[in-house]
N, C-alpha and C positions, 0 to 999 in steps of 0.2 A: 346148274347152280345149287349149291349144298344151303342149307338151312340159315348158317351163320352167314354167310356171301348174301341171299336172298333180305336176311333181317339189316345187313348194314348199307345193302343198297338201296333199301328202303329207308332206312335214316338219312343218309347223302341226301336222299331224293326228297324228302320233307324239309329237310335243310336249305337246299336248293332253293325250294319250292318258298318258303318263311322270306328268305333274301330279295326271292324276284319279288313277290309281295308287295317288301317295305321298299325296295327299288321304284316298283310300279306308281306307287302313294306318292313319295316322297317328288318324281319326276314328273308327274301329273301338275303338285304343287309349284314347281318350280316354273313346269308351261301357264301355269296361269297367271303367275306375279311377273313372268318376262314380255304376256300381252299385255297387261296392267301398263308396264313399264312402257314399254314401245306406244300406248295407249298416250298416258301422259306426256311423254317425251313430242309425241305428235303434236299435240295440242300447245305446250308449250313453243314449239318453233310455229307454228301456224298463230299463234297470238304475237310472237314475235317478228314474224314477216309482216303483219297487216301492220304494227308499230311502225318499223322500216318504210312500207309503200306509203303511210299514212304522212309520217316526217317530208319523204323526197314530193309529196304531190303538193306540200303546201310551203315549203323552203323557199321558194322562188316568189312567195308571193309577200314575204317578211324582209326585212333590215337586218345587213350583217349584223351578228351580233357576236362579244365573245363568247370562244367554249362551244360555239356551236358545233367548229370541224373536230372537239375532242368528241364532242355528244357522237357524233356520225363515226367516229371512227371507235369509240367504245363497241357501240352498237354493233357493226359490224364484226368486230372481235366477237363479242354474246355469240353471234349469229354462226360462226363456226363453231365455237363449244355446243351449240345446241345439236348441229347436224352431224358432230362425231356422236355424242349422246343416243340421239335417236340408231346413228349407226348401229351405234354397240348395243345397243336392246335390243335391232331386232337381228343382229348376229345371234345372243343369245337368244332370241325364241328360235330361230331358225335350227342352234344346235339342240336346245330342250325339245324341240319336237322330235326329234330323230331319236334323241336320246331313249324315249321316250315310248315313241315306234319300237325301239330295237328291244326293250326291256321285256314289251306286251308280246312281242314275238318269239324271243326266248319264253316266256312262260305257257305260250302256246303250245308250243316244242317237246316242253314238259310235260304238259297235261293231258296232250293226246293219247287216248289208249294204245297200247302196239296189240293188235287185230290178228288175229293169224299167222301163219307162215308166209303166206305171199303168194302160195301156191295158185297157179291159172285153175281155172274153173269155169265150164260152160256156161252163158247167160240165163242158160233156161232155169240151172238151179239157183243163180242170184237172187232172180226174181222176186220170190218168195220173200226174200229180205232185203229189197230193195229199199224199207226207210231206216232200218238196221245199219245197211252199211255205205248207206249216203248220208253222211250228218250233219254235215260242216252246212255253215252258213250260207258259204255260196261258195264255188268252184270258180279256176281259173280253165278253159278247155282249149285246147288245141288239135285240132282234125289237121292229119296226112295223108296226101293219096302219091301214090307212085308216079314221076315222073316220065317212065318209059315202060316199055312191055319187055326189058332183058330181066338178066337172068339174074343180077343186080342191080333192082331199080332206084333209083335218087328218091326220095320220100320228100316229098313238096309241101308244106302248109298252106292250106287252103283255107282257115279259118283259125279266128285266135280272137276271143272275150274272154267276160265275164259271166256268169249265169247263176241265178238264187237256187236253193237247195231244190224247189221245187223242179224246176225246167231240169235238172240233173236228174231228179229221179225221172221225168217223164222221157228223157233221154237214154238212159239207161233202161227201161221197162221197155222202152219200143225197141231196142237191139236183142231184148230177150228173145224178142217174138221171131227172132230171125234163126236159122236154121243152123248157122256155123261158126256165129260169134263167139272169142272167150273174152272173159273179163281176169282184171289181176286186180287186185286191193296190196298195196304194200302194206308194213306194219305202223306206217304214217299218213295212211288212210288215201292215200292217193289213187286214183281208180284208172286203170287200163283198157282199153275196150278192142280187140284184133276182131278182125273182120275180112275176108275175101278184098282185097285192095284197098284197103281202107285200116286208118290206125286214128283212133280217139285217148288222148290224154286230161283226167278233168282231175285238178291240183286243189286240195282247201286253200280258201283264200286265207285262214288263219295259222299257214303254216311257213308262211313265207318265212326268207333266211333275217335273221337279224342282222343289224345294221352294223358296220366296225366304228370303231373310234375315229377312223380316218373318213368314214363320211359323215361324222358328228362334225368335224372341222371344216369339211370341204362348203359343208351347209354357210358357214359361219362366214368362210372365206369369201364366198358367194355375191352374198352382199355387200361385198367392198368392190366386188367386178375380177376377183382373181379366181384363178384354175388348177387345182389341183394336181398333181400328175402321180401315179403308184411310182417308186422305185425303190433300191435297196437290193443287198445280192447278200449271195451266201448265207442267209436265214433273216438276216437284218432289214426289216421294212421301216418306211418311210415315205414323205409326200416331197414333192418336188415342186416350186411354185418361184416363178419369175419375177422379177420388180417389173415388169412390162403385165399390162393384163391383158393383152391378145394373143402374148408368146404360144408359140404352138407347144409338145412335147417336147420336140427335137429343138425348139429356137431356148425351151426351157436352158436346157445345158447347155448350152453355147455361149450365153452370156447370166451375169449375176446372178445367182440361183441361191431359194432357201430350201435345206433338208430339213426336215421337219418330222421327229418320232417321239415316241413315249418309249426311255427308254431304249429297248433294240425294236418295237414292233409301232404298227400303225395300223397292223389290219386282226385287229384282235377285236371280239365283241363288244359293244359300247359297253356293259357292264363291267367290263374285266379291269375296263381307265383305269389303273393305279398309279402310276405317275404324272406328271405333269407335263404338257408336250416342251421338245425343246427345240428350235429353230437355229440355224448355222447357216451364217450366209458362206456361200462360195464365188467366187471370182470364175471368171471366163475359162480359166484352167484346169478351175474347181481346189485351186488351194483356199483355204479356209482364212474367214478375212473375220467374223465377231461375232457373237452367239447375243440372242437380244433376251430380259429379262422375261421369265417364266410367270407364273401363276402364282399368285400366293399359296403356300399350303393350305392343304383343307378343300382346296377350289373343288365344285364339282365340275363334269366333264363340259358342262355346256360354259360353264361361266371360264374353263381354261380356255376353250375354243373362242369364244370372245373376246379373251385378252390376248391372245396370241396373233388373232386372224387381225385383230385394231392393230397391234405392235407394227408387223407386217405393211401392212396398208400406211402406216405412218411412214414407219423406213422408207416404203418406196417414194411417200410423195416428198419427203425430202433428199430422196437422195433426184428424183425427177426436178427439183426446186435447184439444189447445188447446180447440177448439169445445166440446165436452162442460164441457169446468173454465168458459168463459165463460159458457156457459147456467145450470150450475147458480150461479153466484157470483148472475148476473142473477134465477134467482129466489131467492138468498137475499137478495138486497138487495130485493126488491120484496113477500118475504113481510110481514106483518104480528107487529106487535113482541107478543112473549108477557105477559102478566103473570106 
């Protein structure tokens, strides 16, 4: 890399760096006002159920009076606005948290040093700089041992945690002392360890993959009881999601079905959300039957995942409402006439 390539990749890279920053700040903000919210929202319906139990335990013990079946059926009204309310905050916390995740992980990503070439190297010269080139917080590890004694063995997992930076180096230190192990370190700090039947993988736990926009949604969905499904072809991603909330993948398509993208994509990094998701209901055919309304401009990602995954959850329960009033009309038109 030439002089001029090396100074504007460095710029990129500060740039980057400035964005995930104000990303990070701003998203932290938003998970704290959406527990706030899901907070009061709480409170507010639990002081309005004790209202309701309060009402029904002493009703019976008073004189008709008027206005009282409007009082009861107001109330009850409240009592659904409040439980979509509480829905949709903690839809949004559940998408803000991801969001949020996904931001701290991209800048992790970033800020890792890149170490070496990667090249294998005996444990015995690790050693020496084993606090060096163990850094991370804590490691994800995964131990393999070979399945069989052929000539290509199956590699089995035998073990799979988590472990603090310490128990890594002392794991690491004690394979030095062995005679034939190598170690690998990528240029993402990820440590290798071969061994005579034996293979050790130990991952920084702060390097994990960030999260896409489509599990910022799935999060949100969640909490209404619906399931997201990956689909989209030919470059074009999207989420696939049933008016049924037990539909399996395959029962997804088969009947009423919403596709659901920003855009052509859905599996792009939470940061990258620049459009607003858009939803398209499909028929059992999959011809296209109404596209439901979007996010206001300006939304950020969690708070479109929450008006989208509420929309959603709405459609279904009235279109579950429609169905049910048809069925029963149908059998009351087909019951047989009483004397």
């Amino acid at each position: 890399m030439t002089t001029p390539d090396r100074l504007a990749h460095t710029a990129r890279t500060q740039i980057q760096r400035l964005r995930l920053d104000e990303a990070a700040e701003a998203t932290s903000i938003e998970c704290r006002n959406a527990q706030l919210r899901v907070h009061q929202a709480g409170q507010a319906l639990e002081r309005h159920r004790a209202r309701q139990d309060k009402q029904a335990k002493y009703s019976a013990c008073y004189p008709p009076a008027e206005g009282k079946e409007t009082e009861h059926a107001e109330l009850a009204e409240a009592l659904v606005g409040l439980e979509r309310e509480h829905q949709h905050a903690s839809a949004l916390l559940a998408a803000a948290l991801i969001v949020h995740e996904s931001v701290t992980r991209e800048r992790a990503w970033l800020e890792r040093p890149a170490i070496g070439a990667g090249e294998p190297m005996p444990a015995a010269l690790v050693f020496p700089f084993a606090k060096k080139i163990v850094d991370a917080s804590g490691y994800t590890i995964t131990v393999l041992k070979p399945d069989s004694d052929g000539p290509d063995p199956f590699w089995r997992e035998t073990y799979h945690g988590t472990v603090s930076r310490t128990r890594a180096r002392s794991i690491l230190t004690a394979w030095s002392r062995q005679q034939q192990p190598y170690v690998l370190r990528d240029p993402h700090g990820r440590l290798y360890v071969a061994a005579p039947g034996l293979r050790i993988e130990l991952v920084p736990t702060d390097i994990a993959l960030p999260h896409s926009e489509g599990d910022a949604l799935r999060a949100a969905l969640a909490v209404y009881g619906f399931t997201a499904y990956d689909g989209g072809e030919g470059g074009f991603t999207s989420l696939a999601v049933s008016l049924t909330q037990e539909a399996s993948e395959e029962e997804t398509y088969e009947g009423p079905h919403f596709l659901i993208s920003s855009g052509e994509h859905a599996d792009r990094p939470a940061s990258q959300h620049d459009e607003v998701w858009g939803a398209s209901l499909y028929d059992e055919q999959g011809e296209y039957v109404t596209t439901l309304d979007g996010a206001p401009a300006g939304s950020t990602l969690a708070e479109d995942c929450a008006r989208i995954a509420g929309a959603v959850a709405e459609f279904a329960r009235r279109a579950f409402r429609e169905e049910s009033v048809d069925f029963a009309r149908s059998v009351a038109k087909d019951a047989p006439a009483q004397d």
